[in-house]
PDB file of the backbone (N, CA, C, O) and the ligand in Angstrom, with CONECT records:
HET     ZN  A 101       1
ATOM      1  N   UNK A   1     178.738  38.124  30.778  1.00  0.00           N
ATOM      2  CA  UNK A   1     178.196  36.779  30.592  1.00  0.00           C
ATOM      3  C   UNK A   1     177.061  36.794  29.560  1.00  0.00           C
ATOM      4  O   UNK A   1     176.931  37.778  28.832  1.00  0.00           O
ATOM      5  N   UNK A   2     176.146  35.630  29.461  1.00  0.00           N
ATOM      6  CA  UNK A   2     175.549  35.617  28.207  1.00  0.00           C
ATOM      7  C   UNK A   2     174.449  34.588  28.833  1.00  0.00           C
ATOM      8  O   UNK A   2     174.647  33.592  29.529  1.00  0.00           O
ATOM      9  N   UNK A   3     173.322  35.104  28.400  1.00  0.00           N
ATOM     10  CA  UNK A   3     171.949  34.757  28.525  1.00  0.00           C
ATOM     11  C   UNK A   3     171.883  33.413  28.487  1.00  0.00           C
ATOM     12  O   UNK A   3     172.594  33.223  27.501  1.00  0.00           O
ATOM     13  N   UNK A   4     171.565  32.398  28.822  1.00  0.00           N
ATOM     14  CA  UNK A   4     171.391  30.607  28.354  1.00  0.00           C
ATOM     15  C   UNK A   4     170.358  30.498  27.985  1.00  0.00           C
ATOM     16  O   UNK A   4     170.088  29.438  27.419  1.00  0.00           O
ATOM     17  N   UNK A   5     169.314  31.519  28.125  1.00  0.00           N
ATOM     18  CA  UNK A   5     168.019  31.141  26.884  1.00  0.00           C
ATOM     19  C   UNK A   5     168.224  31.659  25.357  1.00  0.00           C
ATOM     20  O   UNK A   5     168.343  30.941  24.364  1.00  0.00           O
ATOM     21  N   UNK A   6     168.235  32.818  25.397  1.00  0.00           N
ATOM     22  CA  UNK A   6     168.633  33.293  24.362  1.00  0.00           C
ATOM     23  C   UNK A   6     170.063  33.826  23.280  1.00  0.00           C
ATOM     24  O   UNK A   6     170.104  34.054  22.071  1.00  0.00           O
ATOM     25  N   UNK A   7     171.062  33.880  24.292  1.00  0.00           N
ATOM     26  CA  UNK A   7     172.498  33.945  23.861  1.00  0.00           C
ATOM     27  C   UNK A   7     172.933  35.426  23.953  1.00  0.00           C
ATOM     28  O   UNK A   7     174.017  35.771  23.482  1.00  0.00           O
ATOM     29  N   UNK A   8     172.225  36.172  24.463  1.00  0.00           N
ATOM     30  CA  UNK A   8     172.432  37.644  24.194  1.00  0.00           C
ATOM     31  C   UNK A   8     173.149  38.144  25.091  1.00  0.00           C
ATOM     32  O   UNK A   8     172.835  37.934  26.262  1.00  0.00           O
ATOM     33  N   UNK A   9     174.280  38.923  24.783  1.00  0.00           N
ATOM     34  CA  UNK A   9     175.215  39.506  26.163  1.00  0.00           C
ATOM     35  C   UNK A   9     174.960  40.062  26.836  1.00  0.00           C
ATOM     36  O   UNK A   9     174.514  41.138  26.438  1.00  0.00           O
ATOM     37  N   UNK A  10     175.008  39.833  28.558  1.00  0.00           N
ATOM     38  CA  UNK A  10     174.605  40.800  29.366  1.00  0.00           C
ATOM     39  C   UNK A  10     175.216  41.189  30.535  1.00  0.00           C
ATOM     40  O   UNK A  10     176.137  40.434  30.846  1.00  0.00           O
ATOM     41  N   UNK A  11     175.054  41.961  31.172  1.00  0.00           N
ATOM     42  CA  UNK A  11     175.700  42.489  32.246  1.00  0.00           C
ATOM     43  C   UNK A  11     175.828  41.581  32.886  1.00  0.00           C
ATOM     44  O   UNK A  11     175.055  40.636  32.726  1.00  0.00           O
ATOM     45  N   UNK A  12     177.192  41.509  34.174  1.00  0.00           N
ATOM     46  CA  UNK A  12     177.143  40.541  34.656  1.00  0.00           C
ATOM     47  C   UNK A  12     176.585  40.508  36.337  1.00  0.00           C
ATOM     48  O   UNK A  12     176.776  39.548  37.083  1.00  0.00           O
ATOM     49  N   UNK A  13     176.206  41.175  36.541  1.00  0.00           N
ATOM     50  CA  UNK A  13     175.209  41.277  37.605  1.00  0.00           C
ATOM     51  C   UNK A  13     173.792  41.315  36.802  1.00  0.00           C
ATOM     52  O   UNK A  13     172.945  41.958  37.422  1.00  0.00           O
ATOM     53  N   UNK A  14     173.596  41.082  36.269  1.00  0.00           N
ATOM     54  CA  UNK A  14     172.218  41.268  35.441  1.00  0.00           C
ATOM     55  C   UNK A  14     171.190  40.221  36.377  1.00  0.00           C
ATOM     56  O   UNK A  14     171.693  39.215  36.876  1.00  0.00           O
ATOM     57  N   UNK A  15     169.921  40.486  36.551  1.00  0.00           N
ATOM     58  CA  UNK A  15     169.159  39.380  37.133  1.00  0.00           C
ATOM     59  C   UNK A  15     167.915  38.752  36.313  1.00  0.00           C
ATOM     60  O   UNK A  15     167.270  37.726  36.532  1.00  0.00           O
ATOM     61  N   UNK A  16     167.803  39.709  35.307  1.00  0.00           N
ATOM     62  CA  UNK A  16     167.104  38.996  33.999  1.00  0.00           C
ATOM     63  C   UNK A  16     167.806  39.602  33.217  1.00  0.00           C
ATOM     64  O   UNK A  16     168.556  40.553  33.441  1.00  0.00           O
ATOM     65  N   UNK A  17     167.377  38.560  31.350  1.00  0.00           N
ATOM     66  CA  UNK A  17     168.060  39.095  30.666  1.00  0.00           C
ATOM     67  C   UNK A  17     167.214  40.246  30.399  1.00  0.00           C
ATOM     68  O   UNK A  17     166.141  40.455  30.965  1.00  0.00           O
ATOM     69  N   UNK A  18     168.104  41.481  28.910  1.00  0.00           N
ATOM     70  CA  UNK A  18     166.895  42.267  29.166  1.00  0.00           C
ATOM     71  C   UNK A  18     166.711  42.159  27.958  1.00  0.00           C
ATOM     72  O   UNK A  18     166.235  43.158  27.419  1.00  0.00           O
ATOM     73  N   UNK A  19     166.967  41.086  27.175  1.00  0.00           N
ATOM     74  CA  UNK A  19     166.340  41.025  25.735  1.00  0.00           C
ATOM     75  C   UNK A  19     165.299  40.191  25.799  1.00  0.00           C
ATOM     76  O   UNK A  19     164.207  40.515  25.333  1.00  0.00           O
ATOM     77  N   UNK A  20     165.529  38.955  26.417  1.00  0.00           N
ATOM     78  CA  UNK A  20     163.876  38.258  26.244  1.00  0.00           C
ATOM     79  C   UNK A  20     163.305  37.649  28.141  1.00  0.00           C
ATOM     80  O   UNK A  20     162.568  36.767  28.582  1.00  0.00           O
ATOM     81  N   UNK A  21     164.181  38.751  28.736  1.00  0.00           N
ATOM     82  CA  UNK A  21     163.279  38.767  30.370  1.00  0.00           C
ATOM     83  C   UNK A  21     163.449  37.598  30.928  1.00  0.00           C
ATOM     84  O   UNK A  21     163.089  37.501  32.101  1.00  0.00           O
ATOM     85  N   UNK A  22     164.080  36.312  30.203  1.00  0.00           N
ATOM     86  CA  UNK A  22     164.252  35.534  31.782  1.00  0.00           C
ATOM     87  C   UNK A  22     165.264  35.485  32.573  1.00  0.00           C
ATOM     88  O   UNK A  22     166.429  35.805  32.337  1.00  0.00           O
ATOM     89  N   UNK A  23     164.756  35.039  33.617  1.00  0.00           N
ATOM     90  CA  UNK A  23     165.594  34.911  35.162  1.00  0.00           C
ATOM     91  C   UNK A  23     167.438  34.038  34.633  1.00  0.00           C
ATOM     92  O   UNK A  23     167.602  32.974  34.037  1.00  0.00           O
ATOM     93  N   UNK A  24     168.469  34.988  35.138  1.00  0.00           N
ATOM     94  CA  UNK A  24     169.525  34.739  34.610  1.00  0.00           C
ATOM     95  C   UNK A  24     170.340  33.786  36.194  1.00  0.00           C
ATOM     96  O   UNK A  24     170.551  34.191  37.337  1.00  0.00           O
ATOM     97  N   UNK A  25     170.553  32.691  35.658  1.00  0.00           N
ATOM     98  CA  UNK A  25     170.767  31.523  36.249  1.00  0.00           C
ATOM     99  C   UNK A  25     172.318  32.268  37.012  1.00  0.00           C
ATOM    100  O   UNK A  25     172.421  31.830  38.158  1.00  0.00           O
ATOM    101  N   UNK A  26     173.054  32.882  36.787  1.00  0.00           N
ATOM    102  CA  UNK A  26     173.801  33.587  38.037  1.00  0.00           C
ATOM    103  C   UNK A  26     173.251  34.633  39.343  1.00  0.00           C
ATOM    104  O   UNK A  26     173.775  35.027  40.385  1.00  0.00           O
ATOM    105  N   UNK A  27     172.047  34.824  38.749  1.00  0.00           N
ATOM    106  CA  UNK A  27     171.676  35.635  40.276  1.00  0.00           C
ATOM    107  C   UNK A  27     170.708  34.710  41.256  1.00  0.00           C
ATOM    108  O   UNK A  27     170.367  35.037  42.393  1.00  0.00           O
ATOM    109  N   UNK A  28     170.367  33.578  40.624  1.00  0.00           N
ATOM    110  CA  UNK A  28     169.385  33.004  41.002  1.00  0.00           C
ATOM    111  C   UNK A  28     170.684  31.825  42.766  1.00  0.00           C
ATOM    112  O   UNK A  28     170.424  31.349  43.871  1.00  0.00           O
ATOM    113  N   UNK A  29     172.007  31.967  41.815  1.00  0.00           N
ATOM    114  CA  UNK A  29     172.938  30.891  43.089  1.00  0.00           C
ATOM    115  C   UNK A  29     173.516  32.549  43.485  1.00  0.00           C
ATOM    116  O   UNK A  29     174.720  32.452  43.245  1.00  0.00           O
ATOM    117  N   UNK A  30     173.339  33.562  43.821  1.00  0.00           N
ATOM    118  CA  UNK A  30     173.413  34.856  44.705  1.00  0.00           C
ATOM    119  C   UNK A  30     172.621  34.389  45.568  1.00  0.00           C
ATOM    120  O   UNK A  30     172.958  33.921  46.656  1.00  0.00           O
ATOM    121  N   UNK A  31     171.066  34.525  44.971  1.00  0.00           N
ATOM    122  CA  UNK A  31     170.166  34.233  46.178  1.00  0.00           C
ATOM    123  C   UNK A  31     169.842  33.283  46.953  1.00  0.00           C
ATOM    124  O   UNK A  31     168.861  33.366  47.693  1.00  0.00           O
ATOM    125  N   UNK A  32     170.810  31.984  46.885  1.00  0.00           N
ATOM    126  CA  UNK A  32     170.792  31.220  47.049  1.00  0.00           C
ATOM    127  C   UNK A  32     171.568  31.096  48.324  1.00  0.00           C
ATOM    128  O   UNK A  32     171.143  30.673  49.399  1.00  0.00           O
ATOM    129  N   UNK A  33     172.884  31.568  48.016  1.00  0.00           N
ATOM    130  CA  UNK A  33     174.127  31.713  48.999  1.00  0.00           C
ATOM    131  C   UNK A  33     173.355  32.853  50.232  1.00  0.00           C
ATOM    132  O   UNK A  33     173.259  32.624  51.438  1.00  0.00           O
ATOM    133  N   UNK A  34     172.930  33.946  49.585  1.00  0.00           N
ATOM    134  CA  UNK A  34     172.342  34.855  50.916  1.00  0.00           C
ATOM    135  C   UNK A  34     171.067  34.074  51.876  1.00  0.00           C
ATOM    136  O   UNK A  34     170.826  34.304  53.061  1.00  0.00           O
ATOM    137  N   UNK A  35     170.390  33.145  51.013  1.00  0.00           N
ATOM    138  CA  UNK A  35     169.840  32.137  51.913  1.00  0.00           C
ATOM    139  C   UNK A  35     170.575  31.158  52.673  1.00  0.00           C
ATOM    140  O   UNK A  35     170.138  30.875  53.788  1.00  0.00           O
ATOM    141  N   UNK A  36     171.615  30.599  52.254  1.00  0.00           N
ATOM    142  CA  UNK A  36     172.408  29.870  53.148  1.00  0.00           C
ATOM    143  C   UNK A  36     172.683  30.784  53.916  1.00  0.00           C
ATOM    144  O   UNK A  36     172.477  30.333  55.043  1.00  0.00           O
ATOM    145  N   UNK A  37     173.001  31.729  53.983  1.00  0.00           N
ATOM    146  CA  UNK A  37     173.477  32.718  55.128  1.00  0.00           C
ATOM    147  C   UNK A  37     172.583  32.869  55.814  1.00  0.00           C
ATOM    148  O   UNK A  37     172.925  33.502  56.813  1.00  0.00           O
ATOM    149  N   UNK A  38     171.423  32.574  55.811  1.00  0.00           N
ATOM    150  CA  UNK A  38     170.409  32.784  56.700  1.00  0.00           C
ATOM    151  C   UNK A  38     169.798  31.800  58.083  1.00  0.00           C
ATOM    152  O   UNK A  38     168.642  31.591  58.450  1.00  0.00           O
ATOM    153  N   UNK A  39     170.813  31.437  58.503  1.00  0.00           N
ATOM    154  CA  UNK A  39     170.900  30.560  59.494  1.00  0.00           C
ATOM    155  C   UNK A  39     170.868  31.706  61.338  1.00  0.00           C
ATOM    156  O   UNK A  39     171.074  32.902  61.544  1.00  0.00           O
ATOM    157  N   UNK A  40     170.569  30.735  62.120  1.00  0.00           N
ATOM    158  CA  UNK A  40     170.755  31.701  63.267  1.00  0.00           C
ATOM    159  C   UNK A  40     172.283  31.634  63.449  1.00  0.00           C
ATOM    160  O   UNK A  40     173.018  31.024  62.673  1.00  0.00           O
ATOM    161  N   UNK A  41     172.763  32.410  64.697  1.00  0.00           N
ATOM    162  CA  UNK A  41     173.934  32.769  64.558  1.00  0.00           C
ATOM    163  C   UNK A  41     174.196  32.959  66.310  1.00  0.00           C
ATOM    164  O   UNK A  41     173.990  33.935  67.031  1.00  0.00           O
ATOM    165  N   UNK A  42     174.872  31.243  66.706  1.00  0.00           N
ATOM    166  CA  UNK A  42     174.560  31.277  68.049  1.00  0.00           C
ATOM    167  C   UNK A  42     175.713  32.896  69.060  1.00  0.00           C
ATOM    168  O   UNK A  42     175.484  33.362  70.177  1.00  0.00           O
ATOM    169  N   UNK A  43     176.577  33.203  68.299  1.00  0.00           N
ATOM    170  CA  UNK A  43     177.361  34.191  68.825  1.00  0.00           C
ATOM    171  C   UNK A  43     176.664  35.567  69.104  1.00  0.00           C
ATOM    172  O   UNK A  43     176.721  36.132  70.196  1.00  0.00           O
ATOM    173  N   UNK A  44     175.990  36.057  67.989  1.00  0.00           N
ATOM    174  CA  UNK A  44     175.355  37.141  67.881  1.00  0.00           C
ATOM    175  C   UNK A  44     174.389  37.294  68.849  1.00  0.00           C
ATOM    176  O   UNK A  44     174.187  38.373  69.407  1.00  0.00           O
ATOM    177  N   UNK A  45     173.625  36.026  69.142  1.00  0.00           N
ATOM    178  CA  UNK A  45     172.350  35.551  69.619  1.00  0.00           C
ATOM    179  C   UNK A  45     172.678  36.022  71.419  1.00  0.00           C
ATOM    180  O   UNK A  45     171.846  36.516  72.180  1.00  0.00           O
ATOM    181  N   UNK A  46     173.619  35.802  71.631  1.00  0.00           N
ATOM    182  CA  UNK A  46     174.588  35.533  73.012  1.00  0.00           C
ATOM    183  C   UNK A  46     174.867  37.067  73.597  1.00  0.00           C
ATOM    184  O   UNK A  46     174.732  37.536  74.727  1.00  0.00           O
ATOM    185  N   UNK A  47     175.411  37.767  72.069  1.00  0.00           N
ATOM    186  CA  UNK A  47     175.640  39.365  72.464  1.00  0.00           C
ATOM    187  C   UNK A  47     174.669  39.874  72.391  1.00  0.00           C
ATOM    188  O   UNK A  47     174.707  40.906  73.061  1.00  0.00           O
ATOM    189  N   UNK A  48     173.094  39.626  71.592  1.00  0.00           N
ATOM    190  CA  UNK A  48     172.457  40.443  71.659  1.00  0.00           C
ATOM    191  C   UNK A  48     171.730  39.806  73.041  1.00  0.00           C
ATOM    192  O   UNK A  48     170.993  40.678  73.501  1.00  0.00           O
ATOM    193  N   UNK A  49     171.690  38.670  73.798  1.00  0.00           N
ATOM    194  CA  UNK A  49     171.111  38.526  74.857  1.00  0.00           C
ATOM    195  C   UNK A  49     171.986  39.339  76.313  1.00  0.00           C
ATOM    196  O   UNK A  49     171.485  39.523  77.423  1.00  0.00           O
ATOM    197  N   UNK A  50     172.995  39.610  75.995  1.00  0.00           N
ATOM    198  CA  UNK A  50     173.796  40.280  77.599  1.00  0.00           C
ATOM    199  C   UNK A  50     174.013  41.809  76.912  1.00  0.00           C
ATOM    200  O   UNK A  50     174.316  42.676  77.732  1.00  0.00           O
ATOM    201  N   UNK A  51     173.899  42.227  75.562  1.00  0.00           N
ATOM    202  CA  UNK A  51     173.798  43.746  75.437  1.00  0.00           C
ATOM    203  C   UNK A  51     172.267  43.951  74.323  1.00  0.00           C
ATOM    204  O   UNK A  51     172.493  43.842  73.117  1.00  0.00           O
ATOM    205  N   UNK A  52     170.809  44.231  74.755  1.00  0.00           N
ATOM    206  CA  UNK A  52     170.179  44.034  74.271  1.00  0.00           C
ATOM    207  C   UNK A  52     169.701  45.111  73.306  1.00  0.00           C
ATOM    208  O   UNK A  52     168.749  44.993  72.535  1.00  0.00           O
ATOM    209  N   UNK A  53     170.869  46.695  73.523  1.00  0.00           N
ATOM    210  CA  UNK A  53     170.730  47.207  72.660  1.00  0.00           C
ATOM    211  C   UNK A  53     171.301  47.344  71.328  1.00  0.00           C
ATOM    212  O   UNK A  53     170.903  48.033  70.388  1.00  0.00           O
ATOM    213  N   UNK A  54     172.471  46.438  71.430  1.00  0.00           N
ATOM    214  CA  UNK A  54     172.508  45.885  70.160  1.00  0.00           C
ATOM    215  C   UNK A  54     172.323  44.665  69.069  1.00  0.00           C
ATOM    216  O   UNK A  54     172.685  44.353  67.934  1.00  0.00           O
ATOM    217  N   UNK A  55     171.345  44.075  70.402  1.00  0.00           N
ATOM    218  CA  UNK A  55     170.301  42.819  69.350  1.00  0.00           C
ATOM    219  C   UNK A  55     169.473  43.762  68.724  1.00  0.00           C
ATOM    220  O   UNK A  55     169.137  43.628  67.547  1.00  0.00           O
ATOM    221  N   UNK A  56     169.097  44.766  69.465  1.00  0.00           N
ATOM    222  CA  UNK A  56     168.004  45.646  68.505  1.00  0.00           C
ATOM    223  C   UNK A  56     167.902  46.131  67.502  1.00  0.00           C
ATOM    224  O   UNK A  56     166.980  46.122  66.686  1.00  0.00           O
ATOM    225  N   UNK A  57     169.815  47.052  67.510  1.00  0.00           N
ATOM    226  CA  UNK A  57     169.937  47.168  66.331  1.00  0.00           C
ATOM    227  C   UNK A  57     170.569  46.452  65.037  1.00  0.00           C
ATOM    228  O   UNK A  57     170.903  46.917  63.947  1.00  0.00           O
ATOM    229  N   UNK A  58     170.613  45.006  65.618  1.00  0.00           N
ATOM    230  CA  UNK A  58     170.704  44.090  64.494  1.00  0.00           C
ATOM    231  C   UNK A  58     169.733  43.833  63.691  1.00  0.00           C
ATOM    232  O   UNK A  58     169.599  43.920  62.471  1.00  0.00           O
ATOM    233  N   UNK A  59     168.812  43.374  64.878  1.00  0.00           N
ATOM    234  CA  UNK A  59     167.397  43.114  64.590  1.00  0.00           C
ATOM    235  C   UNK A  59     167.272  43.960  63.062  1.00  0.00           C
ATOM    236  O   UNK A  59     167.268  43.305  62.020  1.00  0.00           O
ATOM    237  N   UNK A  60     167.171  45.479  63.043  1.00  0.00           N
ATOM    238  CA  UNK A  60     166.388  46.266  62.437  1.00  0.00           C
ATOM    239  C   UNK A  60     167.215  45.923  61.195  1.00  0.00           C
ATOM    240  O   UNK A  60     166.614  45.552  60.187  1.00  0.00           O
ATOM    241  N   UNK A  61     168.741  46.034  61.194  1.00  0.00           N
ATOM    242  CA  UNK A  61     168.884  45.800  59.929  1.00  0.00           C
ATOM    243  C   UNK A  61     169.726  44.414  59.256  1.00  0.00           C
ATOM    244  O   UNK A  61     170.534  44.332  58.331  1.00  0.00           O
ATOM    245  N   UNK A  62     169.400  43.856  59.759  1.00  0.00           N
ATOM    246  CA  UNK A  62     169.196  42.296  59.368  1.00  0.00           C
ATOM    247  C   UNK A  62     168.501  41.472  58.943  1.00  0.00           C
ATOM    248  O   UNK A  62     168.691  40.377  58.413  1.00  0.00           O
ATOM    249  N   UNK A  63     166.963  42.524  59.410  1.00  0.00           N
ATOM    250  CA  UNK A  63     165.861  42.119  58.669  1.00  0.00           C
ATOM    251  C   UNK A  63     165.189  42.071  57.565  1.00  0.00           C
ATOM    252  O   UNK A  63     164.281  41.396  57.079  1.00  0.00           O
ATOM    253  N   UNK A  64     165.853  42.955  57.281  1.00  0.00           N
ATOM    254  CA  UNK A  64     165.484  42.970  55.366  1.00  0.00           C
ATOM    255  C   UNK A  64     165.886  41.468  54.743  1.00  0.00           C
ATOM    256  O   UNK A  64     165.266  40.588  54.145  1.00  0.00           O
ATOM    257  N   UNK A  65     167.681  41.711  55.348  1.00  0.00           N
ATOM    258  CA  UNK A  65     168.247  40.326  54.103  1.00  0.00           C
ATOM    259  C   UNK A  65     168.169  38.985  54.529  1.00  0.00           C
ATOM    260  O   UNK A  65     167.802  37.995  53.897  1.00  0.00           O
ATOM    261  N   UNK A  66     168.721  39.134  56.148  1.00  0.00           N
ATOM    262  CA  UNK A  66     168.414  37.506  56.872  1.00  0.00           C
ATOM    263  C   UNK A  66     167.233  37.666  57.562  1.00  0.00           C
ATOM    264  O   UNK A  66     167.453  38.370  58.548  1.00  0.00           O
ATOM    265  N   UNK A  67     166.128  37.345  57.493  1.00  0.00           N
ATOM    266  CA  UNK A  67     164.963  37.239  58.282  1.00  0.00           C
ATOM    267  C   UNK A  67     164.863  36.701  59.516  1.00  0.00           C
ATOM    268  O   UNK A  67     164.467  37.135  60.598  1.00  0.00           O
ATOM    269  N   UNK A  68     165.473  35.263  58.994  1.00  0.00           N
ATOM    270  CA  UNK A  68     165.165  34.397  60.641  1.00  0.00           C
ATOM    271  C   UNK A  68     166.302  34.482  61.399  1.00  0.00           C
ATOM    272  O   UNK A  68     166.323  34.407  62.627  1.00  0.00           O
ATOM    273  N   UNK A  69     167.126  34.618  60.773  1.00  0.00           N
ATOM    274  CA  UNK A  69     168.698  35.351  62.061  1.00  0.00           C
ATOM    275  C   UNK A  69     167.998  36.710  62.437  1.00  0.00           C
ATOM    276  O   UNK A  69     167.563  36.509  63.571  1.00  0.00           O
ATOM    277  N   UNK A  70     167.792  37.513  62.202  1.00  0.00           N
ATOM    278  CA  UNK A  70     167.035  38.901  62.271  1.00  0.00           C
ATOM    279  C   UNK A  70     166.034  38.460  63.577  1.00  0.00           C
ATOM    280  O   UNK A  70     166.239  39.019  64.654  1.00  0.00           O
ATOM    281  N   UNK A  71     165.232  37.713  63.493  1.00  0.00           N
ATOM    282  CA  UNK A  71     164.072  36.976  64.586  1.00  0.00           C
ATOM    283  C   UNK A  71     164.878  36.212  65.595  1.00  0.00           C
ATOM    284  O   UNK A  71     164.632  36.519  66.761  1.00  0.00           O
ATOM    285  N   UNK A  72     165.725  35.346  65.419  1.00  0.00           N
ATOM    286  CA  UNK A  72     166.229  34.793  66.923  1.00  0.00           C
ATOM    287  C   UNK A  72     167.321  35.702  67.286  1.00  0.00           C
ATOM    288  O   UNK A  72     168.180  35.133  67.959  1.00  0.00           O
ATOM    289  N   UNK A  73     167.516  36.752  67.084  1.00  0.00           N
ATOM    290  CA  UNK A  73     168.434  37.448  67.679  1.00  0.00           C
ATOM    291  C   UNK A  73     167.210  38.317  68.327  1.00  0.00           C
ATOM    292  O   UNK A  73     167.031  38.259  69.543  1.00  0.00           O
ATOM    293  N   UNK A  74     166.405  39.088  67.533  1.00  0.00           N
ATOM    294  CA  UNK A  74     165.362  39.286  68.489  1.00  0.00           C
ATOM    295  C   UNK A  74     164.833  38.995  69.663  1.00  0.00           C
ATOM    296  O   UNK A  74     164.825  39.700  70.672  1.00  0.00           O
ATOM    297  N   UNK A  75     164.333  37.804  69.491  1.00  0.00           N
ATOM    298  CA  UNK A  75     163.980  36.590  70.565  1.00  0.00           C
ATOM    299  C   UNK A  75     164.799  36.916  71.852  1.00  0.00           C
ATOM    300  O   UNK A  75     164.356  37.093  72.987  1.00  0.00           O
ATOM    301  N   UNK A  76     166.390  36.965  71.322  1.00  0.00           N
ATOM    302  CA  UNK A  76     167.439  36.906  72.366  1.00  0.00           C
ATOM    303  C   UNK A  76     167.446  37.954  72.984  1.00  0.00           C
ATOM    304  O   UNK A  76     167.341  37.831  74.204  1.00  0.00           O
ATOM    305  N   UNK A  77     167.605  39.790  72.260  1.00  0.00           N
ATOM    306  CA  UNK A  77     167.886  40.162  72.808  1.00  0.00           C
ATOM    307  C   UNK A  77     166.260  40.954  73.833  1.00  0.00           C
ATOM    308  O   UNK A  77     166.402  42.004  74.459  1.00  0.00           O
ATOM    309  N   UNK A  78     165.244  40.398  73.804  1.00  0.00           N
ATOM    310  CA  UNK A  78     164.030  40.791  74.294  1.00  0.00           C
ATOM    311  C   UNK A  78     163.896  40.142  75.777  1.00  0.00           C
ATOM    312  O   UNK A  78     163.379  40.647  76.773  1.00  0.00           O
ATOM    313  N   UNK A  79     164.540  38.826  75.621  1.00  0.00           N
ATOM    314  CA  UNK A  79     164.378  38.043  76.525  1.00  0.00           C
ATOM    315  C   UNK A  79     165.972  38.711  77.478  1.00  0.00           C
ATOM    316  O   UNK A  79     166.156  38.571  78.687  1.00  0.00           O
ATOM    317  N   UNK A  80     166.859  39.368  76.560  1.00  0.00           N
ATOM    318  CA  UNK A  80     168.120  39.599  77.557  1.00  0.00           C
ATOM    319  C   UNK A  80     167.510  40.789  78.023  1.00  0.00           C
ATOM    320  O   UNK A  80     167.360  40.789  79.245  1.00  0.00           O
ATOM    321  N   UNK A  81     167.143  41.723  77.482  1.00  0.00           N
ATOM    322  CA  UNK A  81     166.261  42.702  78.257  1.00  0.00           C
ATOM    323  C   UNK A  81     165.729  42.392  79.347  1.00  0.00           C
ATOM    324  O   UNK A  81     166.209  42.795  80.406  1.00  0.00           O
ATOM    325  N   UNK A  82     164.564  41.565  79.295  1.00  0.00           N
ATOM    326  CA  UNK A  82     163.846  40.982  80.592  1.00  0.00           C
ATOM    327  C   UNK A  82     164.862  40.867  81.961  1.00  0.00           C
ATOM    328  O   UNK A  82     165.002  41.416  83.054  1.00  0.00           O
ATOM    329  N   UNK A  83     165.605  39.534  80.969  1.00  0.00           N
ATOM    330  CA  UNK A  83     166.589  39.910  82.841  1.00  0.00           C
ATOM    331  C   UNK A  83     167.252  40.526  83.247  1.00  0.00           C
ATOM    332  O   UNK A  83     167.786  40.434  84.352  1.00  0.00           O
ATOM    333  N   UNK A  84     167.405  41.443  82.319  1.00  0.00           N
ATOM    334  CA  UNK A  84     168.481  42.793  82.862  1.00  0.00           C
ATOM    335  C   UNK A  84     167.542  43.644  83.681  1.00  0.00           C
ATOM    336  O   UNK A  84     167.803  43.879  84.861  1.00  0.00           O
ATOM    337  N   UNK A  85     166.590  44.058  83.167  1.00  0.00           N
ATOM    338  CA  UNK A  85     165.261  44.576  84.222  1.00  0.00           C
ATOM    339  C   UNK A  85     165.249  44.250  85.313  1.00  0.00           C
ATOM    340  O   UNK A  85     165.468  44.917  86.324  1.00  0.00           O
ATOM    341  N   UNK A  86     164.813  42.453  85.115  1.00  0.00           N
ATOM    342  CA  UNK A  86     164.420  42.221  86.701  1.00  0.00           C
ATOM    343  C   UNK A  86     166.056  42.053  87.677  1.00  0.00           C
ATOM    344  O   UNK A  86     166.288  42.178  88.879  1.00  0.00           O
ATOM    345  N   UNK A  87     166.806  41.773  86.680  1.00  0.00           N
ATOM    346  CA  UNK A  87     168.273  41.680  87.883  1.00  0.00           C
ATOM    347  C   UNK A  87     168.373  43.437  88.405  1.00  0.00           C
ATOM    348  O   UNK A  87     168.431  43.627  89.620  1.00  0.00           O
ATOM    349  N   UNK A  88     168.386  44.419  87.656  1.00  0.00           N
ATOM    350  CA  UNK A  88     168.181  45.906  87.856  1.00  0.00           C
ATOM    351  C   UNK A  88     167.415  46.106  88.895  1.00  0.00           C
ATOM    352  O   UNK A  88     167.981  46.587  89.877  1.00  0.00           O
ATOM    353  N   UNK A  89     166.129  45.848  88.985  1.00  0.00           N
ATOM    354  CA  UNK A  89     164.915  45.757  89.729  1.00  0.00           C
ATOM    355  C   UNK A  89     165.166  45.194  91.082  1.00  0.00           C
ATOM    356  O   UNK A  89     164.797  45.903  92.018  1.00  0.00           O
ATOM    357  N   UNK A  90     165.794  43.912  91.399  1.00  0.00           N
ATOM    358  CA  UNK A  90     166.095  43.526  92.374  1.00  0.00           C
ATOM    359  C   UNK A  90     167.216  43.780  93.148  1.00  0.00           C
ATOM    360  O   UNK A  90     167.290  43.510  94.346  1.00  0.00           O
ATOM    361  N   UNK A  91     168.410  44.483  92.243  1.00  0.00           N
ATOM    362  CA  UNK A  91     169.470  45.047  92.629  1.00  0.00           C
ATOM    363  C   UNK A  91     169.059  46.375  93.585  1.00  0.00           C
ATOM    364  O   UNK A  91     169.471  46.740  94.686  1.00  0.00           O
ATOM    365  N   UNK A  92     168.172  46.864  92.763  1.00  0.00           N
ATOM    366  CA  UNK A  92     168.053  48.380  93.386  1.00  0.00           C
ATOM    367  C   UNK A  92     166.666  47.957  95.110  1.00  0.00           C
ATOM    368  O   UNK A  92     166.283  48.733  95.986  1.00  0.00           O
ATOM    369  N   UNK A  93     166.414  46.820  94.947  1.00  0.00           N
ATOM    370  CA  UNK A  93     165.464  46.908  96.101  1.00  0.00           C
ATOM    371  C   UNK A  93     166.673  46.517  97.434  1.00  0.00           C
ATOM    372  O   UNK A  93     166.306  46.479  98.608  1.00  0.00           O
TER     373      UNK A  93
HETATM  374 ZN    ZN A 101     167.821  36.105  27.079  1.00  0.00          ZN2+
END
C-alpha cells in the first residue's frame, strides 16, 4: 500500500510511514476493530465464574489486548471463587 500523506510505498502492515513518520490510516481501523472487540463477553464471564481457574488464566492474558473483558471476567471469576469456598466450607462442615 502507499502512504496518503506522502505517496511513498510501504509495507502493508506498516503502522507509520517510514519516510515521513505519519500514522498510516490502515493500522489505525486494526486498532479500532481490536477495540470493538473489547466488549465483555457474557459466556466467558459464566465459565470463568463456575471454573475460576480459568477466569484467571484469561484474566492474565487478555489483559494486555482486551482490558475491560480481561476485568469483568476477573470480577467473575473472583467472585466464582468466593462461592466455591464458602459452598466447599459448608459442604465439609
Ligand atoms: Zn508518508
Amino acid at each position: 500500500m502507499f502512504c496518503s500523506k506522502c505517496g511513498n510505498e510501504i509495507v502493508d502492515d506498516a503502522v507509520v510511514c517510514t519516510k515521513c513518520g505519519c500514522a498510516v490510516k490502515g493500522a489505525n481501523s486494526i486498532s479500532a476493530a481490536a477495540a470493538g472487540d473489547d466488549v465483555p463477553n457474557g459466556g466467558l464471564n459464566i465459565l470463568s465464574f463456575f471454573v475460576p481457574l480459568v477466569g484467571l488464566i484469561l484474566y492474565c492474558t487478555m489483559q494486555s489486548k482486551t482490558p475491560r473483558k480481561a476485568k469483568q471476567i476477573g470480577i467473575f471469576a473472583l467472585v466464582g471463587f468466593i462461592i466455591n469456598l464458602v459452598l466447599v466450607t459448608v459442604m465439609s462442615m
